[in-house]
mmCIF file of the N, C-alpha and C atoms, coordinates in Angstrom:
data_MODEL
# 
_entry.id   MODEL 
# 
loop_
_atom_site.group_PDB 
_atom_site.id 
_atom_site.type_symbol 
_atom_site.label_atom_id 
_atom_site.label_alt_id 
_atom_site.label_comp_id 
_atom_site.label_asym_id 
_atom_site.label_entity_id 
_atom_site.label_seq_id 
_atom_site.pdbx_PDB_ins_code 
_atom_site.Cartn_x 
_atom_site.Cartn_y 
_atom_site.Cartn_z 
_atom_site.occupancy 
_atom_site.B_iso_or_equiv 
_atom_site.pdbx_formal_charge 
_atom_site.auth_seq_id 
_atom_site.auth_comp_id 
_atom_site.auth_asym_id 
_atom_site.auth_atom_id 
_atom_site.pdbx_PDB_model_num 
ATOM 1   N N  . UNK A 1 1  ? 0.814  -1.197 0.000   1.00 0.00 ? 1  UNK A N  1 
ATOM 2   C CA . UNK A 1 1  ? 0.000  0.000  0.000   1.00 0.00 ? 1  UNK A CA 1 
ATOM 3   C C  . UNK A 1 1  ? 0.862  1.266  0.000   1.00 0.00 ? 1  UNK A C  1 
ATOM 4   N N  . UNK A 1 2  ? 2.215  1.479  0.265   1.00 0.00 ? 2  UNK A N  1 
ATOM 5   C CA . UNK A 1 2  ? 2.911  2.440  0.782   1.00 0.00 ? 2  UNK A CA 1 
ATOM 6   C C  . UNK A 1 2  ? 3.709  2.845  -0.682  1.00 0.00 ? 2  UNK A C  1 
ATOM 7   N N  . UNK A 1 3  ? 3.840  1.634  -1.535  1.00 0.00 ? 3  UNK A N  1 
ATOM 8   C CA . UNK A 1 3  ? 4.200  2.148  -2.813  1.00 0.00 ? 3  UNK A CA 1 
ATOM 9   C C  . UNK A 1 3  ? 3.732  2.464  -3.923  1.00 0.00 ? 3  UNK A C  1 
ATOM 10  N N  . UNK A 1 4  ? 2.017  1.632  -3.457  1.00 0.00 ? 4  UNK A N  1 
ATOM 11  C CA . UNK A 1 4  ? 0.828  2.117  -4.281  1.00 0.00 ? 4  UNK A CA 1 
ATOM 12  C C  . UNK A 1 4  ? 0.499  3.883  -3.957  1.00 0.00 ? 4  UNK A C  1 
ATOM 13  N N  . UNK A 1 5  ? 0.648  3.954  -2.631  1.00 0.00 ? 5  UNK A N  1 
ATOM 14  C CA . UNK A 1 5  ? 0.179  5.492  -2.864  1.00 0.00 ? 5  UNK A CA 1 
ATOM 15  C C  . UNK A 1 5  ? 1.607  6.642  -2.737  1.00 0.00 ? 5  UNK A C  1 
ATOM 16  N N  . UNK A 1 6  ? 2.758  6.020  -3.231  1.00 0.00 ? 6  UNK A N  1 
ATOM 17  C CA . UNK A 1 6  ? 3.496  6.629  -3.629  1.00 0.00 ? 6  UNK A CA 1 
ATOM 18  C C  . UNK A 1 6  ? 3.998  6.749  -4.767  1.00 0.00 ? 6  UNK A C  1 
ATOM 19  N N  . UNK A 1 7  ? 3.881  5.504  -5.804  1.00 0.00 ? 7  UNK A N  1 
ATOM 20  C CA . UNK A 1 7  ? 3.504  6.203  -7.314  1.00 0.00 ? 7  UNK A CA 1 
ATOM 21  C C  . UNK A 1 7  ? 2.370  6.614  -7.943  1.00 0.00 ? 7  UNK A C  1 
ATOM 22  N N  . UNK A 1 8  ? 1.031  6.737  -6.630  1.00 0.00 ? 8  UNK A N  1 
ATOM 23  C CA . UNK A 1 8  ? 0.122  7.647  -7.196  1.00 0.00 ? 8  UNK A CA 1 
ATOM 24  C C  . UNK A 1 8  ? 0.641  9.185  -7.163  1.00 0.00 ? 8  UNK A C  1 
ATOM 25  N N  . UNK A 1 9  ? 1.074  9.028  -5.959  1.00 0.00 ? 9  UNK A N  1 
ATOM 26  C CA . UNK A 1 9  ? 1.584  10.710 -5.724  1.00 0.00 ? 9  UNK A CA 1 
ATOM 27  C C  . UNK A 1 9  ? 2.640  10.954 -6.779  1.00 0.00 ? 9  UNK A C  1 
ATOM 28  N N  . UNK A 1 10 ? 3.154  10.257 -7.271  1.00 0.00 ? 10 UNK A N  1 
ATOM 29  C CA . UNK A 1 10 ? 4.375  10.685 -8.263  1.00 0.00 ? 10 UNK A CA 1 
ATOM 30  C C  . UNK A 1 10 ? 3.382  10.819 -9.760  1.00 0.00 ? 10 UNK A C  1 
ATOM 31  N N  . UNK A 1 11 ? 2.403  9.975  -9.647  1.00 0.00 ? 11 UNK A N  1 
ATOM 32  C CA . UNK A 1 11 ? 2.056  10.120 -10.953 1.00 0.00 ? 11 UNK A CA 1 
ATOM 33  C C  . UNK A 1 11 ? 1.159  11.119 -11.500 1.00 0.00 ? 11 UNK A C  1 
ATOM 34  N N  . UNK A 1 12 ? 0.414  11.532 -10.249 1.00 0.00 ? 12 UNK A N  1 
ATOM 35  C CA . UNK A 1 12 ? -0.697 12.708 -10.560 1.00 0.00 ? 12 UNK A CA 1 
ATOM 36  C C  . UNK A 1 12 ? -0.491 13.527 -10.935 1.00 0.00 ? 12 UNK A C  1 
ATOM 37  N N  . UNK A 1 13 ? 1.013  14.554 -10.817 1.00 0.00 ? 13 UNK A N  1 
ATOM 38  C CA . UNK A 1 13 ? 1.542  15.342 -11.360 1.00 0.00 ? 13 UNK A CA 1 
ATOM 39  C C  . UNK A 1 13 ? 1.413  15.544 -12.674 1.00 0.00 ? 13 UNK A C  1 
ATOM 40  N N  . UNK A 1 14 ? 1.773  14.397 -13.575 1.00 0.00 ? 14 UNK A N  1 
ATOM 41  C CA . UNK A 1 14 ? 2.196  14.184 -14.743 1.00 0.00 ? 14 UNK A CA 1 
ATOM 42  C C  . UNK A 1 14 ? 0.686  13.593 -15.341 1.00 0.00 ? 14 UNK A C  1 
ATOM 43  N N  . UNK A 1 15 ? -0.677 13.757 -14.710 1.00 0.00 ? 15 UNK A N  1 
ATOM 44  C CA . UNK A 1 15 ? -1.469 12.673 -15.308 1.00 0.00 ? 15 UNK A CA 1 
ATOM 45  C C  . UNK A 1 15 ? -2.491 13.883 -16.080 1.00 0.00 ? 15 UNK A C  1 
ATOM 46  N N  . UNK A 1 16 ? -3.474 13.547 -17.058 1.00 0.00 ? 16 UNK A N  1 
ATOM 47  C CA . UNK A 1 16 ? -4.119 14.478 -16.915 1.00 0.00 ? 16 UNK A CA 1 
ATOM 48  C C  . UNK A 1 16 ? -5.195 15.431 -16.196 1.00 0.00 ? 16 UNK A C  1 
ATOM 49  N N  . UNK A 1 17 ? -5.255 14.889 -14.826 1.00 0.00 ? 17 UNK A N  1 
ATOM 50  C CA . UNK A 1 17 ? -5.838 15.227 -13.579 1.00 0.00 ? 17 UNK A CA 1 
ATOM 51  C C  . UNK A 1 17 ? -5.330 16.834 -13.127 1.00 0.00 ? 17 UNK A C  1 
ATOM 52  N N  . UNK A 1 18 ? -3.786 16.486 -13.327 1.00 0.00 ? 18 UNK A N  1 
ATOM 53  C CA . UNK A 1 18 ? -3.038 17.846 -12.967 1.00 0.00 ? 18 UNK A CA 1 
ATOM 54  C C  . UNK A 1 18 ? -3.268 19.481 -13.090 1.00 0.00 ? 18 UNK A C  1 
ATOM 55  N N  . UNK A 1 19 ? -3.717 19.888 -13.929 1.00 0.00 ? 19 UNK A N  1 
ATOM 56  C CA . UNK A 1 19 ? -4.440 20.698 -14.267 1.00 0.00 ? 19 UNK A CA 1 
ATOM 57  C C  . UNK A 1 19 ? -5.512 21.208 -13.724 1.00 0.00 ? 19 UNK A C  1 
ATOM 58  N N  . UNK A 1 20 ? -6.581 20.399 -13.848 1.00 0.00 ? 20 UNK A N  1 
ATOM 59  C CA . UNK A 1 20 ? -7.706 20.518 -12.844 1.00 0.00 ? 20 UNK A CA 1 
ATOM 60  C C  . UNK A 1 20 ? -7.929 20.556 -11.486 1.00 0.00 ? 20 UNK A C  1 
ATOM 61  N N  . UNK A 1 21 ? -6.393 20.095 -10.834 1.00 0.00 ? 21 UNK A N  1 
ATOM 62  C CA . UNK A 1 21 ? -5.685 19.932 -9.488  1.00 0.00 ? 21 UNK A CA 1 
ATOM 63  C C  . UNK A 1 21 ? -4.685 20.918 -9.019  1.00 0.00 ? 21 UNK A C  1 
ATOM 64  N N  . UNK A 1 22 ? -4.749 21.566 -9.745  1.00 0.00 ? 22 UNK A N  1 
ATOM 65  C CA . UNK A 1 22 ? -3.475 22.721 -9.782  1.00 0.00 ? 22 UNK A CA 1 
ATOM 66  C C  . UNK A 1 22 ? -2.633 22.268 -9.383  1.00 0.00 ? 22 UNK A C  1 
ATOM 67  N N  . UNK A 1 23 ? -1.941 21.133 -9.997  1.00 0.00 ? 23 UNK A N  1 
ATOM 68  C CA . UNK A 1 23 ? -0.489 20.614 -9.439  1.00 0.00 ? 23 UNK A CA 1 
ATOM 69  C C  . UNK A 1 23 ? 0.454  20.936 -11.068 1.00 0.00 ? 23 UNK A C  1 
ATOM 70  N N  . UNK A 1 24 ? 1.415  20.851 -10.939 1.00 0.00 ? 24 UNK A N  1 
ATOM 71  C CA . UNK A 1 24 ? 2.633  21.313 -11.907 1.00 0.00 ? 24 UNK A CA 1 
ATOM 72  C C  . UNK A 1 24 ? 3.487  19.669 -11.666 1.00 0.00 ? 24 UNK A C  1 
ATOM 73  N N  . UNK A 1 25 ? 4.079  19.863 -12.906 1.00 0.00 ? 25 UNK A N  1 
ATOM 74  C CA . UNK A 1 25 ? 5.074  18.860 -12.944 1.00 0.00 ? 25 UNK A CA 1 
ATOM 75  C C  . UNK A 1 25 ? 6.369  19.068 -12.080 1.00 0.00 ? 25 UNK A C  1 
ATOM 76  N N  . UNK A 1 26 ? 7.237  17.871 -10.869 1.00 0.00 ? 26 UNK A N  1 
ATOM 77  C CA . UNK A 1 26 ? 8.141  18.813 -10.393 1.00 0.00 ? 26 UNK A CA 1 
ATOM 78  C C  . UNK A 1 26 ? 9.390  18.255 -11.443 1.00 0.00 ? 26 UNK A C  1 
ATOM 79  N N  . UNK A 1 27 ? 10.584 19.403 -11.138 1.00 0.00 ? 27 UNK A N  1 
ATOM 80  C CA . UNK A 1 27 ? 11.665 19.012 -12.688 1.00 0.00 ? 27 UNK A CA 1 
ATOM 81  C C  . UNK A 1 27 ? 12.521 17.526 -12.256 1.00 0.00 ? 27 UNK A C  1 
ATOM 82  N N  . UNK A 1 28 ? 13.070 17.548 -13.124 1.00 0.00 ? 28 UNK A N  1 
ATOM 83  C CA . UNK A 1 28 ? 14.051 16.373 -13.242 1.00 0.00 ? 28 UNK A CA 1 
ATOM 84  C C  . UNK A 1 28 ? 14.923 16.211 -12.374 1.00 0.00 ? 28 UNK A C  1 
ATOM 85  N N  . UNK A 1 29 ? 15.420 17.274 -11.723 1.00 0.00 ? 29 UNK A N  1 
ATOM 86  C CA . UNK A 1 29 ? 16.702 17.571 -10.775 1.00 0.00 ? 29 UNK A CA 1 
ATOM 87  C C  . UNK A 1 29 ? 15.969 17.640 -9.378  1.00 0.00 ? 29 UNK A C  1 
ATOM 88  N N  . UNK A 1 30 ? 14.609 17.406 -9.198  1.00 0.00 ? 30 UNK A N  1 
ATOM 89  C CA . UNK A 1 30 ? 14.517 17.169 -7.862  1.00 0.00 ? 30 UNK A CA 1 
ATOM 90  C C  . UNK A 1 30 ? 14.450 15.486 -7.343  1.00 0.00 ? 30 UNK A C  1 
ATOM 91  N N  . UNK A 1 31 ? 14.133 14.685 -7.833  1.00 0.00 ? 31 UNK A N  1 
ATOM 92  C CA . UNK A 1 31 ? 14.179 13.067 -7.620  1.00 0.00 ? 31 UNK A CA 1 
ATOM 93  C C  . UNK A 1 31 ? 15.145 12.589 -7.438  1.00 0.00 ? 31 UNK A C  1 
ATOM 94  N N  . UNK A 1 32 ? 16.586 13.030 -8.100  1.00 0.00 ? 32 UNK A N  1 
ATOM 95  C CA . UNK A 1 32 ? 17.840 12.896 -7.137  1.00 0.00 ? 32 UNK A CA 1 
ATOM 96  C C  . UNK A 1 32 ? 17.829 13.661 -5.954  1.00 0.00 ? 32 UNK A C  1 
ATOM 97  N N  . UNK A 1 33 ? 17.596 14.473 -5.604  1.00 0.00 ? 33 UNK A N  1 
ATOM 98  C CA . UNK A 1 33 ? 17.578 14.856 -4.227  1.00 0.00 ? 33 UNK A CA 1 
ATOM 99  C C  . UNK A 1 33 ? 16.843 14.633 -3.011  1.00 0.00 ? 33 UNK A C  1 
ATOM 100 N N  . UNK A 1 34 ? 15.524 13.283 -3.452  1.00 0.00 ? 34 UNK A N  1 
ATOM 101 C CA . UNK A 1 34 ? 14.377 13.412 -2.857  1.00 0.00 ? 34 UNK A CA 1 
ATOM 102 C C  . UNK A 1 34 ? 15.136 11.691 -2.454  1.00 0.00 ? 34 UNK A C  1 
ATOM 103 N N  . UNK A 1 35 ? 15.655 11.432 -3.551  1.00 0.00 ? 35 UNK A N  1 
ATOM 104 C CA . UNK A 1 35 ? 16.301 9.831  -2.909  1.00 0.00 ? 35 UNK A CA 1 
ATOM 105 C C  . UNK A 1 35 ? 17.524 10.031 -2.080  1.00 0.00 ? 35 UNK A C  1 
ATOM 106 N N  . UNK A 1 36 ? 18.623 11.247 -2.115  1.00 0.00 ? 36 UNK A N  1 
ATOM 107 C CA . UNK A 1 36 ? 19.816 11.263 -1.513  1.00 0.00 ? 36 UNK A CA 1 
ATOM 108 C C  . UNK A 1 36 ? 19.005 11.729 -0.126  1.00 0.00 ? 36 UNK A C  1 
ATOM 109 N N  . UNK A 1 37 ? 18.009 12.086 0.177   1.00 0.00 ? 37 UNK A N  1 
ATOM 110 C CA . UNK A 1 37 ? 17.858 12.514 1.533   1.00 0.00 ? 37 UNK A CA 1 
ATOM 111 C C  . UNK A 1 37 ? 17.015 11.562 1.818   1.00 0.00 ? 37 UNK A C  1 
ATOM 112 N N  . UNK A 1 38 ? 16.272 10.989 1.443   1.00 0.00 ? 38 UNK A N  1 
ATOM 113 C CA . UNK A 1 38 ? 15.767 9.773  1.941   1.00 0.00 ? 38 UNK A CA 1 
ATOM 114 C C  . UNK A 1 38 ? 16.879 8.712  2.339   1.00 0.00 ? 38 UNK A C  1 
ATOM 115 N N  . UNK A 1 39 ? 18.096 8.583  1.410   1.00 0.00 ? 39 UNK A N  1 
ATOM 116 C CA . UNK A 1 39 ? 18.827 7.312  1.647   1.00 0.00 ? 39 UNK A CA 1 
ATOM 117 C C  . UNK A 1 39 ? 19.633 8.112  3.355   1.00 0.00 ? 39 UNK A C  1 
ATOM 118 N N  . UNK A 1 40 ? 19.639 9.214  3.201   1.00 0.00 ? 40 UNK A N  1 
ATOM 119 C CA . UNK A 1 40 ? 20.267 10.099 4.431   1.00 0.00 ? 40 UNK A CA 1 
ATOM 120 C C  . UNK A 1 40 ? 19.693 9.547  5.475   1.00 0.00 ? 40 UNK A C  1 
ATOM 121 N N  . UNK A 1 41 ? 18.588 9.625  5.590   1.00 0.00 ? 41 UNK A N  1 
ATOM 122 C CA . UNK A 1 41 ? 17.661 9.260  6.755   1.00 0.00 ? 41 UNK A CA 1 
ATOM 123 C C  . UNK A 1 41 ? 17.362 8.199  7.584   1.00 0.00 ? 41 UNK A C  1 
ATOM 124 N N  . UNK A 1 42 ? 17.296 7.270  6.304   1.00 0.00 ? 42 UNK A N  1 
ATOM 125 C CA . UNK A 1 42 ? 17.306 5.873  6.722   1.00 0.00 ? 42 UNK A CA 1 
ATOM 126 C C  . UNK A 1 42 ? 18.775 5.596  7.387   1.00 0.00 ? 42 UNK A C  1 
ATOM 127 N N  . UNK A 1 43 ? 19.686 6.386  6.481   1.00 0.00 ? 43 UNK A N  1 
ATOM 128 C CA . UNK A 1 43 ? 21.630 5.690  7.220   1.00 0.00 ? 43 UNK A CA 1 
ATOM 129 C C  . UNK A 1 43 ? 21.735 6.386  8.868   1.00 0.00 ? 43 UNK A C  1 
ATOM 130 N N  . UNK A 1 44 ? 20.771 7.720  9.092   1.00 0.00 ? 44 UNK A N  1 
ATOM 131 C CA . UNK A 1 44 ? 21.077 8.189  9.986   1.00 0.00 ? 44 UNK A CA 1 
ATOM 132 C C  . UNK A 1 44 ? 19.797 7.501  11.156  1.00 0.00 ? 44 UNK A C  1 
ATOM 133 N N  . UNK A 1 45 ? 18.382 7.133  10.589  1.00 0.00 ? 45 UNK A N  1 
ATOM 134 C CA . UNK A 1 45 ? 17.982 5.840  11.616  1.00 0.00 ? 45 UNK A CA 1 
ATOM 135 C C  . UNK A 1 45 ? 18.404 5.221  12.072  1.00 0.00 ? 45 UNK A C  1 
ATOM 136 N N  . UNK A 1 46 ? 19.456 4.173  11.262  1.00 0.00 ? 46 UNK A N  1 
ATOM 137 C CA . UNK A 1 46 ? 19.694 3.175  11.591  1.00 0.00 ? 46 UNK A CA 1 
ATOM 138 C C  . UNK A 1 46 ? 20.907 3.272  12.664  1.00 0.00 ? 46 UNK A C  1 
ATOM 139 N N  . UNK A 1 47 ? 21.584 4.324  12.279  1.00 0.00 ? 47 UNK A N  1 
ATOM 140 C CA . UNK A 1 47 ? 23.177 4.581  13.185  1.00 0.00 ? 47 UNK A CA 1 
ATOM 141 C C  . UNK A 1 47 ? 22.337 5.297  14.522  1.00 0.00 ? 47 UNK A C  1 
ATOM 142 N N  . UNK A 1 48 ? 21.384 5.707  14.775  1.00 0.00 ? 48 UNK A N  1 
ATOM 143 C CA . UNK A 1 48 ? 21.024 5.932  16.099  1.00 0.00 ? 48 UNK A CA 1 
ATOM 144 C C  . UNK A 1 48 ? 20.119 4.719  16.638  1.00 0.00 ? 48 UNK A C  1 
ATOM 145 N N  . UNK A 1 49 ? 19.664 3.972  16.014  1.00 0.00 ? 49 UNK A N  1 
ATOM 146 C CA . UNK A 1 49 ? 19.308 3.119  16.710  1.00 0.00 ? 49 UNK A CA 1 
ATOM 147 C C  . UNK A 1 49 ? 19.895 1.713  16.750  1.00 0.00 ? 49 UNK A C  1 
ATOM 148 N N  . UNK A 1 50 ? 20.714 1.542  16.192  1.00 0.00 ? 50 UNK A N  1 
ATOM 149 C CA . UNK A 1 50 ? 22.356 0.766  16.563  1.00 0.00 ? 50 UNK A CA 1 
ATOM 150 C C  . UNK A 1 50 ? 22.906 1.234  18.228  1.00 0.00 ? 50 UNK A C  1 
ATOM 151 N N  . UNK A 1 51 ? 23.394 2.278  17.970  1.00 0.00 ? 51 UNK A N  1 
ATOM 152 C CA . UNK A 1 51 ? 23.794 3.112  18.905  1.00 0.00 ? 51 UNK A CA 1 
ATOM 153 C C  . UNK A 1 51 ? 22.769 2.680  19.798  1.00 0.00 ? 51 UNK A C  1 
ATOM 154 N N  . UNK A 1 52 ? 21.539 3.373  20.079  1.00 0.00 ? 52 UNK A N  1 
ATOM 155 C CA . UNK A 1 52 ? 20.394 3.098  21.149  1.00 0.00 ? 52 UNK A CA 1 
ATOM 156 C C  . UNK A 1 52 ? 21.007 1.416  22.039  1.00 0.00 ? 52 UNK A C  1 
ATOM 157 N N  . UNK A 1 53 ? 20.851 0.681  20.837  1.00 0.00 ? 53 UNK A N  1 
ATOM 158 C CA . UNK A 1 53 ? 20.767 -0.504 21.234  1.00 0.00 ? 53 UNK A CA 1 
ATOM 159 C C  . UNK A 1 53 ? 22.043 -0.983 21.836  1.00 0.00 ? 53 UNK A C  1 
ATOM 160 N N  . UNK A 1 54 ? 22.792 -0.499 21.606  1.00 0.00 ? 54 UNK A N  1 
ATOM 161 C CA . UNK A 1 54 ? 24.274 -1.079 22.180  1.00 0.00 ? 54 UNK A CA 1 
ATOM 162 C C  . UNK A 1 54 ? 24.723 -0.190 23.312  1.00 0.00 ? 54 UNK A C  1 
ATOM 163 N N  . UNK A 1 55 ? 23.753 1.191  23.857  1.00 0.00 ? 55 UNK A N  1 
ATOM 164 C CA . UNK A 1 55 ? 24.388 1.694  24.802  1.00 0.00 ? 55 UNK A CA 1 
ATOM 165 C C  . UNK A 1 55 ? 23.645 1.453  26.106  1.00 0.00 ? 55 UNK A C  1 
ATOM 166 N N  . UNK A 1 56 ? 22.290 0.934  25.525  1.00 0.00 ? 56 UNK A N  1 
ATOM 167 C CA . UNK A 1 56 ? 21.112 0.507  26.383  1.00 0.00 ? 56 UNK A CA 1 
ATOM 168 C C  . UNK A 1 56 ? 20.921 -1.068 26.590  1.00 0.00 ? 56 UNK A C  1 
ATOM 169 N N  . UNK A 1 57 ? 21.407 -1.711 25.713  1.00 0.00 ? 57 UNK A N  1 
ATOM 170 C CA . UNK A 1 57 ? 21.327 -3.132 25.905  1.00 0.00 ? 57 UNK A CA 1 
ATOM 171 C C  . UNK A 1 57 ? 19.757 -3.681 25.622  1.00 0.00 ? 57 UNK A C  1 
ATOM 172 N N  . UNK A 1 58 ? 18.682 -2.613 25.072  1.00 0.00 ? 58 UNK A N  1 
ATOM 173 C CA . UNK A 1 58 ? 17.318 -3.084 24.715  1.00 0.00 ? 58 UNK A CA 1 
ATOM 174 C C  . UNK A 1 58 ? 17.116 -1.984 23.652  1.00 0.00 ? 58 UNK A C  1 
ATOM 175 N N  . UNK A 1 59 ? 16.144 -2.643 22.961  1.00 0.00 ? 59 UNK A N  1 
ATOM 176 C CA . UNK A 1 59 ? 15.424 -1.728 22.325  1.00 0.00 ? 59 UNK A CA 1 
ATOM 177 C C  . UNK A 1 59 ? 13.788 -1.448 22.383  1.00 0.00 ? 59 UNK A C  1 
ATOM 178 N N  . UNK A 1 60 ? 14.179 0.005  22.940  1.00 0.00 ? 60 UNK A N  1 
ATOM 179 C CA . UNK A 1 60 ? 12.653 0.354  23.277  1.00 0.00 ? 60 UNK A CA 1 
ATOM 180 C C  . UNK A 1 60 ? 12.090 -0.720 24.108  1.00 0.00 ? 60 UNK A C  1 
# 
């Protein structure tokens, strides 16, 4: 479900809905930046909750 309504959201932009939605296409040069900070996020989850777990001996 989480990737179904995330290539809806990617696709509405570009569909002919857009218009009538007042949405715009976003450019080319933002989808590399939308994955380098996503992949950011996840590396910086995981290194704090590594951390969590090894300074606490549980998680959550």
């Amino acid at each position: 479900m989480t990737v179904l309504a995330v290539l809806t959201g990617l696709w509405l932009p570009f569909s002919p809905l857009a218009p009538s939605l007042g949405f715009v296409a976003l450019p080319a040069s933002y989808f590399p930046w939308l994955i380098g900070v996503l992949l950011a996020y996840c590396t910086l989850t995981q290194l704090v909750k590594t951390w969590y777990i090894r300074r606490f001996n549980t998680w959550l």
